[in-house]
C-alpha positions as CSV (number, residue, x, y, z in Angstrom):
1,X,-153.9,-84.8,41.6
2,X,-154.4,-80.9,42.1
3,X,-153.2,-78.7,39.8
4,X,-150.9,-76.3,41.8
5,X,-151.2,-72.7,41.5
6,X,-148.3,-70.5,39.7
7,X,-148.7,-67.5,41.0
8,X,-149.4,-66.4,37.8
9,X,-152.3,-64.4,36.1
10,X,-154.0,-64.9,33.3
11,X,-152.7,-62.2,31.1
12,X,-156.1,-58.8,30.6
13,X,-156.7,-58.2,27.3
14,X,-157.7,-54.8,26.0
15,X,-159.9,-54.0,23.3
16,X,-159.5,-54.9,19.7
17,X,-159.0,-52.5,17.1
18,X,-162.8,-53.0,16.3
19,X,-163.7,-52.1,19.2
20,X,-161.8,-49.3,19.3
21,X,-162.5,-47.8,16.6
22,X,-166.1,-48.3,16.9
23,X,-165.5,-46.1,20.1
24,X,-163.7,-43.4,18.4
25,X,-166.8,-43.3,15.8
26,X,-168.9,-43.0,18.4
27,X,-167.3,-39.9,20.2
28,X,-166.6,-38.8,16.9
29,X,-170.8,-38.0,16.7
30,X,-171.0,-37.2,19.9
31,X,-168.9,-34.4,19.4
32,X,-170.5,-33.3,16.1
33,X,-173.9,-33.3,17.4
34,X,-172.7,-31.6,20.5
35,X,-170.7,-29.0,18.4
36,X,-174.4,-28.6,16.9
37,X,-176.2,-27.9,19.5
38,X,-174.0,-25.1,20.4
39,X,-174.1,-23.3,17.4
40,X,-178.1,-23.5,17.7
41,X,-177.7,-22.3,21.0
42,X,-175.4,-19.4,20.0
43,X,-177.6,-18.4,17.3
44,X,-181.0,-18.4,19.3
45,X,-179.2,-16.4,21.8
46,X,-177.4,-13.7,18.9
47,X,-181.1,-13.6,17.8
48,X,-182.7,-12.7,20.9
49,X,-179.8,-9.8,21.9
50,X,-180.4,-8.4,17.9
51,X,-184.6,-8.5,18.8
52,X,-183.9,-6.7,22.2
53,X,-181.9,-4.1,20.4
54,X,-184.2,-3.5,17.4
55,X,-186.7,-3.1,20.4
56,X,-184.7,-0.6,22.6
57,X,-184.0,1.8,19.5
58,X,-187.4,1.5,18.6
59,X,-188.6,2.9,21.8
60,X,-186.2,5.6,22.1
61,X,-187.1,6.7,18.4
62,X,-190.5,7.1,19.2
63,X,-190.0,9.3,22.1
């Protein structure tokens, strides 16, 4: 004898907590090491704008 189809669905589970929060951990250093990279980037490019000033008023005090 075949079993007869319900019509219903087998329910979709999400993810467990575990997962979850092993997902929020994750983004969690993503973020940090992004938010890092940033700064670096900040400060390479504050360093290179203090050079290029240095360098402009050296040239006009040796004029």
């Amino acid at each position: 004898m075949e079993k007869m189809n319900t019509g219903r669905k087998s329910p979709v589970r999400g993810p467990t907590a575990k997962e979850v929060n092993k997902e929020i951990a994750e983004l969690k250093k993503e973020n940090f090491n992004l938010k890092l990279r940033i700064y670096f980037y900040e400060e390479r490019v504050n360093t290179r704008d203090r050079d290029q000033d240095v360098i402009k008023y050296v040239s006009t005090c040796s004029r």
